[in-house]
PANU-52772 format. One record per residue: chain; residue number from 1; x, y, z of N, C-alpha, C in turn. Coordinates in Angstrom, 1 decimal. Example, Ala and Ser with C-alpha at 12.3 -4.5 7.8 and 13.67 -1.06 7.14 Angstrom:
2
+------+-----+--------+--------+--------+--------+--------+--------+--------+--------+--------+
| unit | pos |    n.x |    n.y |    n.z |   ca.x |   ca.y |   ca.z |    c.x |    c.y |    c.z |
+------+-----+--------+--------+--------+--------+--------+--------+--------+--------+--------+
|    A |   1 |   13.2 |   -5.7 |    7.8 |   12.3 |   -4.5 |    7.8 |   13.2 |   -3.3 |    7.8 |
|    A |   2 |   12.8 |   -2.2 |    7.1 |   13.7 |   -1.1 |    7.1 |   12.9 |    0.0 |    7.9 |
+------+-----+--------+--------+--------+--------+--------+--------+--------+--------+--------+
! end
This chain:
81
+------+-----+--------+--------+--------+--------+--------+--------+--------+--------+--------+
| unit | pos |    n.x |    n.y |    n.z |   ca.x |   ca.y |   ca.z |    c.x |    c.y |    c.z |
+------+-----+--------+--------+--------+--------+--------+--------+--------+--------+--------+
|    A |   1 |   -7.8 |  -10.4 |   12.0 |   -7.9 |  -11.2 |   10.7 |   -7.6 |  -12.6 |   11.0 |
|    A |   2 |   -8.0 |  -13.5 |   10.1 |   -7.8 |  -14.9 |   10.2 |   -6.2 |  -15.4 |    9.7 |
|    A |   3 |   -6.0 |  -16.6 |   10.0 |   -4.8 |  -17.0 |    9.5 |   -4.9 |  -17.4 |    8.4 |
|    A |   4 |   -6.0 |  -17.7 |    7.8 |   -6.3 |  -18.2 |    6.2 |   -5.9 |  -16.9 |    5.3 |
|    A |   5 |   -6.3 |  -16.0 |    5.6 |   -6.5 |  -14.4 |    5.2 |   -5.1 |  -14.1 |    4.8 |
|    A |   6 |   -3.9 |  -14.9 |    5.5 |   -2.5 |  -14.2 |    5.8 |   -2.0 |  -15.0 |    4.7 |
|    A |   7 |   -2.6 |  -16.6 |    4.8 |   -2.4 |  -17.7 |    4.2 |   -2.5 |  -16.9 |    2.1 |
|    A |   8 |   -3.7 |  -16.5 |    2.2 |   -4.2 |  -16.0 |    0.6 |   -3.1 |  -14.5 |    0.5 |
|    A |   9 |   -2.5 |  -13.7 |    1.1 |   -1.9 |  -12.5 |    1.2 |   -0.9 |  -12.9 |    1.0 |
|    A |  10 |   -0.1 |  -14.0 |    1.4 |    0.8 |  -14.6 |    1.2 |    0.8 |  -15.1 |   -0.4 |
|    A |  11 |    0.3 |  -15.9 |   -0.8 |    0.1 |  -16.6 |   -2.0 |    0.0 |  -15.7 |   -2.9 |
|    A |  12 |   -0.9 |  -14.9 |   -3.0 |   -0.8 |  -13.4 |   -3.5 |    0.0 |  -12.5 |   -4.1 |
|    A |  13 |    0.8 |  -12.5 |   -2.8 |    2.3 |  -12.2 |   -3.3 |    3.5 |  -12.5 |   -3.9 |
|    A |  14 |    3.5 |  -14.1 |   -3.5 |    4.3 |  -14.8 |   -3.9 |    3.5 |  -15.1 |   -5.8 |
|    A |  15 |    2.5 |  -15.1 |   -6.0 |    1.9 |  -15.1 |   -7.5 |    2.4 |  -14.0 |   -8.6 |
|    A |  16 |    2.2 |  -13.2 |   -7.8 |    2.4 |  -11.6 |   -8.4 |    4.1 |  -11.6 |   -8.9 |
|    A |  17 |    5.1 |  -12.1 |   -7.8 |    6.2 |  -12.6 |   -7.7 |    6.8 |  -13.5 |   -8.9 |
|    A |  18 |    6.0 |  -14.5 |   -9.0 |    6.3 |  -15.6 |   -9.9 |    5.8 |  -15.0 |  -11.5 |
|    A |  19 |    4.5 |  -14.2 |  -11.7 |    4.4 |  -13.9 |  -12.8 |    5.2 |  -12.7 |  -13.3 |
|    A |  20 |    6.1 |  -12.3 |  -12.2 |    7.4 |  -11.0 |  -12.5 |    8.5 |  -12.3 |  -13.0 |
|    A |  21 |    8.3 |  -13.4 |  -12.9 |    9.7 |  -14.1 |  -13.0 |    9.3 |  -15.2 |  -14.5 |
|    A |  22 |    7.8 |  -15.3 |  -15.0 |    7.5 |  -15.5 |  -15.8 |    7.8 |  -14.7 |  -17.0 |
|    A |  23 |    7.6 |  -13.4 |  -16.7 |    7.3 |  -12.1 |  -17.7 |    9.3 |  -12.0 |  -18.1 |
|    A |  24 |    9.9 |  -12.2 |  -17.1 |   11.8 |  -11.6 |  -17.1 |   12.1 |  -13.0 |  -18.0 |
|    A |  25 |   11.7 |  -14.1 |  -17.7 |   12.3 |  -15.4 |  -18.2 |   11.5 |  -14.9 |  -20.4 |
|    A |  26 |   10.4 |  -14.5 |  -20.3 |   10.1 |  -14.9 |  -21.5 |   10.3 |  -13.6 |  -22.3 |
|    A |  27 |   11.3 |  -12.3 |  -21.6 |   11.5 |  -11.2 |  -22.3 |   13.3 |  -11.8 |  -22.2 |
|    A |  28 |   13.8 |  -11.9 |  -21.5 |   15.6 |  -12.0 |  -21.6 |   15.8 |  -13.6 |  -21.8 |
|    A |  29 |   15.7 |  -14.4 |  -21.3 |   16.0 |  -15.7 |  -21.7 |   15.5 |  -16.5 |  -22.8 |
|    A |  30 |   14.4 |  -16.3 |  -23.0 |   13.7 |  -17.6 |  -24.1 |   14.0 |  -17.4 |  -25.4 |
|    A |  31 |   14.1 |  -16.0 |  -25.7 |   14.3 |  -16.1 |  -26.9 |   15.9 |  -16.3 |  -27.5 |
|    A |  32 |   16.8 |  -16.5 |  -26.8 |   18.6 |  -16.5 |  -26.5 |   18.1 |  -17.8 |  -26.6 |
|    A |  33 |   17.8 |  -19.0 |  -25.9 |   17.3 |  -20.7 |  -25.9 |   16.7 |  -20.7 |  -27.5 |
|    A |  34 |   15.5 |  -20.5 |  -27.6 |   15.2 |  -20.8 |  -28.9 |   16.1 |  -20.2 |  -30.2 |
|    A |  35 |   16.7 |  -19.5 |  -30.0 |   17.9 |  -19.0 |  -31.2 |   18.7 |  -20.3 |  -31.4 |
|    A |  36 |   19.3 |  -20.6 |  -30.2 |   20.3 |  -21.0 |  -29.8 |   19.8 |  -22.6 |  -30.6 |
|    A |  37 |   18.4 |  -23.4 |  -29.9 |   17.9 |  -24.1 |  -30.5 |   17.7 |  -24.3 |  -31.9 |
|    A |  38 |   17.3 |  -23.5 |  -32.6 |   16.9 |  -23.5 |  -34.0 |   17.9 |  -23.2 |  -34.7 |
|    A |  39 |   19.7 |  -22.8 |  -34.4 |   20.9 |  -22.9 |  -34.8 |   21.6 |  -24.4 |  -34.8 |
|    A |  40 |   20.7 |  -25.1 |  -33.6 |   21.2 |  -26.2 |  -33.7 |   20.8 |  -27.2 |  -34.2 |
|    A |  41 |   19.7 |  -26.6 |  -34.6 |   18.8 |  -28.1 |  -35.4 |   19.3 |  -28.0 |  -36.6 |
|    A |  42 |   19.7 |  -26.5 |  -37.1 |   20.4 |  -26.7 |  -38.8 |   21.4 |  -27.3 |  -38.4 |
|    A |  43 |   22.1 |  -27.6 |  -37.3 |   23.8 |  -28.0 |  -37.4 |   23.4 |  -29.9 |  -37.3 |
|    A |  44 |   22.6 |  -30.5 |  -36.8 |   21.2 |  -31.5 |  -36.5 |   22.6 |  -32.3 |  -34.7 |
|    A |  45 |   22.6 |  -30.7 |  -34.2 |   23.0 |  -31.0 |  -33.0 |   22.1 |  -30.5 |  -32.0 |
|    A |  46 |   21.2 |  -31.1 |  -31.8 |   20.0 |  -30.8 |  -31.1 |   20.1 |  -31.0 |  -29.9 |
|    A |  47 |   19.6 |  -30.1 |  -29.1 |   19.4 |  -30.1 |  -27.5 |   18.3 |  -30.1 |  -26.6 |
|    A |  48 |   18.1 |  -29.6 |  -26.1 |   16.9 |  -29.4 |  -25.0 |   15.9 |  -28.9 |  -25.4 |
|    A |  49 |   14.5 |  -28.8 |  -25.8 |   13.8 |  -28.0 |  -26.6 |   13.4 |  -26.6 |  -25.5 |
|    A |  50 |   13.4 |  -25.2 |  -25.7 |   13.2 |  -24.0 |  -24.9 |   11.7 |  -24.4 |  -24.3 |
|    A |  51 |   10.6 |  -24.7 |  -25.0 |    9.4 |  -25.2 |  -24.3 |    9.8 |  -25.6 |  -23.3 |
|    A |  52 |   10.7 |  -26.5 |  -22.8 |   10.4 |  -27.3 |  -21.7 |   10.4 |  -26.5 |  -20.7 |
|    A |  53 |   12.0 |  -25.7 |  -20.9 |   12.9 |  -24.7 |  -19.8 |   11.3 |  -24.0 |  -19.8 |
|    A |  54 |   10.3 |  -23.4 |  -20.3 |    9.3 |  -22.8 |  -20.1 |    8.2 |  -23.1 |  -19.2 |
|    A |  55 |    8.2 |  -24.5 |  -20.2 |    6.7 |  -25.2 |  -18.9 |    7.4 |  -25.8 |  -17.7 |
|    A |  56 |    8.7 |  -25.2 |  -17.2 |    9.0 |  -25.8 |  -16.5 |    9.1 |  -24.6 |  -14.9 |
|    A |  57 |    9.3 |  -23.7 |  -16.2 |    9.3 |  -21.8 |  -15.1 |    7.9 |  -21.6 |  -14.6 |
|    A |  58 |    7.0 |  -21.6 |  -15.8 |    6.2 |  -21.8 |  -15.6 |    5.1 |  -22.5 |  -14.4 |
|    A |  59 |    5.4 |  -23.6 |  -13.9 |    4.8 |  -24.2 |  -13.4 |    5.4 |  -24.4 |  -12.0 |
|    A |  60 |    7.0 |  -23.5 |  -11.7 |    7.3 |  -23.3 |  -10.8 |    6.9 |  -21.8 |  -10.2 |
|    A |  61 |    7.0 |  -20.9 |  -11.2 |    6.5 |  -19.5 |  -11.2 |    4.7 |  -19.6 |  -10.2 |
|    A |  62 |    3.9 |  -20.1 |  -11.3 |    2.5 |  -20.0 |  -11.0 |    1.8 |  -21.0 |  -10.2 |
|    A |  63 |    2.7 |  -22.5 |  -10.1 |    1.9 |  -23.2 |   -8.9 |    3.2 |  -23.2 |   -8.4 |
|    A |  64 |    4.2 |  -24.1 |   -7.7 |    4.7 |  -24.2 |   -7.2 |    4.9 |  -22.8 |   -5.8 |
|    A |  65 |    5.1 |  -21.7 |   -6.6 |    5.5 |  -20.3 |   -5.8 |    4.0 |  -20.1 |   -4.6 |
|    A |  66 |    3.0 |  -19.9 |   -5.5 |    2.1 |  -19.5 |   -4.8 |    1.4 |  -20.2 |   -3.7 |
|    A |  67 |    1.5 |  -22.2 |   -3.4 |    1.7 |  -22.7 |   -3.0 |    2.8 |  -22.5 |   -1.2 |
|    A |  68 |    3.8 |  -22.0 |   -1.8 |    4.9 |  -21.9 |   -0.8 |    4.1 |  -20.6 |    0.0 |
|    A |  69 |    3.7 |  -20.0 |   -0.8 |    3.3 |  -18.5 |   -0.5 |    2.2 |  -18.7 |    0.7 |
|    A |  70 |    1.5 |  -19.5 |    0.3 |    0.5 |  -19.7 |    1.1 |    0.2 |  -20.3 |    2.5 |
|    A |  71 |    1.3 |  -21.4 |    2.5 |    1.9 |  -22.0 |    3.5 |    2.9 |  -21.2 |    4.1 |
|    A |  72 |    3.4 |  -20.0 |    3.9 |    4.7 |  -19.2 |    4.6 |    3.6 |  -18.2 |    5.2 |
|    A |  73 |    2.4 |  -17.9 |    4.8 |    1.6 |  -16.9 |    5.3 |    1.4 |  -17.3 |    6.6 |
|    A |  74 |    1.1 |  -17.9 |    7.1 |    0.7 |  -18.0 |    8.4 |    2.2 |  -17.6 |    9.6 |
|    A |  75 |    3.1 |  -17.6 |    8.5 |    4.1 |  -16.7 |    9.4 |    3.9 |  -15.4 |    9.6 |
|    A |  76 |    3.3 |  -14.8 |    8.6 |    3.8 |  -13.3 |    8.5 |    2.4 |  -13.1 |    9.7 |
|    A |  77 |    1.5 |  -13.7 |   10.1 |    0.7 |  -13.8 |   11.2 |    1.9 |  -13.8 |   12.7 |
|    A |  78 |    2.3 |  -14.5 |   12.6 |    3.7 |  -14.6 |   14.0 |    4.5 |  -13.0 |   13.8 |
|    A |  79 |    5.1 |  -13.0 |   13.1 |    6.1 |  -11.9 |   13.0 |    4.7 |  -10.3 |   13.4 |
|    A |  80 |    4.1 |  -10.1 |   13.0 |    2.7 |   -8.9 |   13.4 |    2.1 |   -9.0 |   14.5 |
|    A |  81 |    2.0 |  -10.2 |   15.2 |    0.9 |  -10.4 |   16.3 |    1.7 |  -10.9 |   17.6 |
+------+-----+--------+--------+--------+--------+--------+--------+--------+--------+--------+
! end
């Protein structure tokens, strides 16, 4: 197999990874943030808006991860061969 091949197996996994960590953030955390938020906007002690904390999982989850993923693959080529 090629190193590219190890490269996308990698990324892959680490995707699959990150959208497990997408799916846990927007079933147990987001909605505790936006509660929390929209209690404080009646009090007008406003914080951080939960969106952000989102597009921010997000875009560590689905680019950021898969990225790493891709670049770590050519190890898992060393460790096999």
């Amino acid at each position: 197999m090629n190193a590219g091949i190890y490269g996308l197996i990698g990324a892959l996994i680490f995707l699959v990874a990150g959208l497990f960590e997408v799916a846990m953030f927007r079933r147990l955390i987001y909605p505790t943030l936006r509660r929390r938020h929209e209690t404080a906007k009646l009090t007008a002690s406003q914080g951080a808006d939960p969106s952000r904390f989102l597009y921010i999982v997000q875009l560590q989850s689905l680019v950021i991860l898969p990225i790493i993923g891709f670049m770590l693959g050519d190890r898992i080529k060393s460790f096999l061969g």
